[in-house]
C-alpha positions in Angstrom: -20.0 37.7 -19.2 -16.6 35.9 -19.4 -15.8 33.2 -21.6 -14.7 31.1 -17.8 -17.6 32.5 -16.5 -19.9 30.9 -19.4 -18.1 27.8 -19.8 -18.3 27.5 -15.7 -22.3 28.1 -16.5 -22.8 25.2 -18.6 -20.6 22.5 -17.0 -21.5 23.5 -13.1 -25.4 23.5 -13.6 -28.4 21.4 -12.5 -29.6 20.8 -15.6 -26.1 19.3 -16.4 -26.4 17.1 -14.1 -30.1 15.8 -14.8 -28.6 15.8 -18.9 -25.8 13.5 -17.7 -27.4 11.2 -15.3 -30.1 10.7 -17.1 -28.0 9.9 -20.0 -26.0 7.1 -17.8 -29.2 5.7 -16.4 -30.1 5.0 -19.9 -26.6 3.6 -21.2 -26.6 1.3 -18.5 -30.2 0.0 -19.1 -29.3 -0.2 -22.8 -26.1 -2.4 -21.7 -27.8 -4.8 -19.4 -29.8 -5.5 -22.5 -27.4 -6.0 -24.7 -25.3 -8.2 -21.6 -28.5 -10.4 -21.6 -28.8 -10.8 -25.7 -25.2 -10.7 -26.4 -23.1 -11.3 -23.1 -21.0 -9.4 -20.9 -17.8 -9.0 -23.1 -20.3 -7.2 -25.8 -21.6 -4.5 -22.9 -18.0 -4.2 -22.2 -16.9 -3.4 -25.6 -19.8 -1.2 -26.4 -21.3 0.6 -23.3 -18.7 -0.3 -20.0 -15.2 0.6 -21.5 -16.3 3.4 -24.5 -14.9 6.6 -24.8 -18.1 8.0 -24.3 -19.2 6.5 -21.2 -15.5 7.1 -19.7 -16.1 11.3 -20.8 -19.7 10.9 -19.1 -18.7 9.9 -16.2 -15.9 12.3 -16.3 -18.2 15.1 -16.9 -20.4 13.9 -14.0 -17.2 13.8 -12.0 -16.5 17.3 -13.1 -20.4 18.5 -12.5 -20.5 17.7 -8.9 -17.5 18.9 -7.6 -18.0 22.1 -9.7 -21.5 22.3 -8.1 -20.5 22.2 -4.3 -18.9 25.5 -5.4 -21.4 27.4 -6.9 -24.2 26.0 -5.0 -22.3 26.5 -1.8 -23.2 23.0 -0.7 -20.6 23.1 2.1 -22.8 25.4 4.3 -24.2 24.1 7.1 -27.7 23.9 6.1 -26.7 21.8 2.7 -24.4 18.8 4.1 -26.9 16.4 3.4 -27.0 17.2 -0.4 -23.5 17.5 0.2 -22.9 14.2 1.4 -24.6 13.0 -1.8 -22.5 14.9 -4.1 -18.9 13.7 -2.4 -20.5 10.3 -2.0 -20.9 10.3 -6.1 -17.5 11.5 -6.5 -15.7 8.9 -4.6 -18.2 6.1 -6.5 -17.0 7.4 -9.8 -13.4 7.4 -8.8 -13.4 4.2 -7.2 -14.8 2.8 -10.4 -12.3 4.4 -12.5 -9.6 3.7 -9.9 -10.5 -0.2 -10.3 -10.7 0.1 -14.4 -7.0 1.2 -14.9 -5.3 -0.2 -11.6 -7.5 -3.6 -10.9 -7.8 -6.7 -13.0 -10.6 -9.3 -13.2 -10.5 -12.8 -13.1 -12.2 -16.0 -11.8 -11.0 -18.3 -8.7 -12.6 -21.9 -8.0 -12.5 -22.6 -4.6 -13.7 -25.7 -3.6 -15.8 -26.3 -0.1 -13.1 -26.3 2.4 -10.2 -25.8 0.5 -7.8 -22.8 -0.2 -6.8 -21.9 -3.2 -4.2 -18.9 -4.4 -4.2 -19.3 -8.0 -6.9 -17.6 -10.4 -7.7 -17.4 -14.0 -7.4 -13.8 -15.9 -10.0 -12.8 -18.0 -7.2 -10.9 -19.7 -5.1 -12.8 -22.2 -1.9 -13.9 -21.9 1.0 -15.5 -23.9 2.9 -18.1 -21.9 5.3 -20.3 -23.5 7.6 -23.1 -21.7 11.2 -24.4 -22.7 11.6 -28.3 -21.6 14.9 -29.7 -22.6 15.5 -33.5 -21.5 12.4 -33.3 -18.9 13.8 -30.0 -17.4 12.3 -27.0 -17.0 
């Protein structure tokens, strides 16, 4: 056996995927904890944006679309577990997608009003020259 053809063994399997799963069911039970004791900006900082959670959900990423391969989930009698596996993919990119492209933030929009500004959670410096009342 090949060293691809192991390494393909170990990443592609079920067992894999139960490992990893399993693994973020638990990370994101342990976070919602620690969101309740300690608030969301400490699940952030330890659970949501780790390392380790962004290389589990890689390696889940990886898992799935290495096992419609080699569980030839694109035959006709497997599109339903198919459709779970793609479905899981697109989730996990999507999330990732909106972690490095998206931002967060609060609007207040008052009953019946519009409103087109909105506070970032992220900080910013901002700093204002007024000479003689002018802008």
């Amino acid at each position: 056996m090949t060293k691809l053809n192991k390494i393909v063994r170990i990443l592609f399997n079920t067992k894999a995927a139960t490992l990893y799963m399993l693994l973020f069911a638990i990370s994101i039970g342990i976070a919602t904890f620690i969101e309740n004791d300690h608030g969301a900006e400490a699940s952030k900082l330890l659970v949501y944006n780790a390392r380790w959670f962004e290389l589990l959900l890689l390696l889940m990423v990886v898992n799935f679309t290495g096992m419609i391969f080699t569980k030839k989930l694109y035959l006709k009698n497997k599109l339903n577990v198919l459709a779970i596996h793609i479905a899981l993919i697109i989730i996990i990119i999507g999330a990732g997608v909106t972690r490095y492209v998206g931002f967060e933030g609060q609007m207040h929009i008052r009953n019946g009003e519009t409103e087109n500004t909105f506070q970032s959670t992220t900080m910013y410096f901002q700093a204002r020259y007024v000479e003689d009342g002018q802008q």
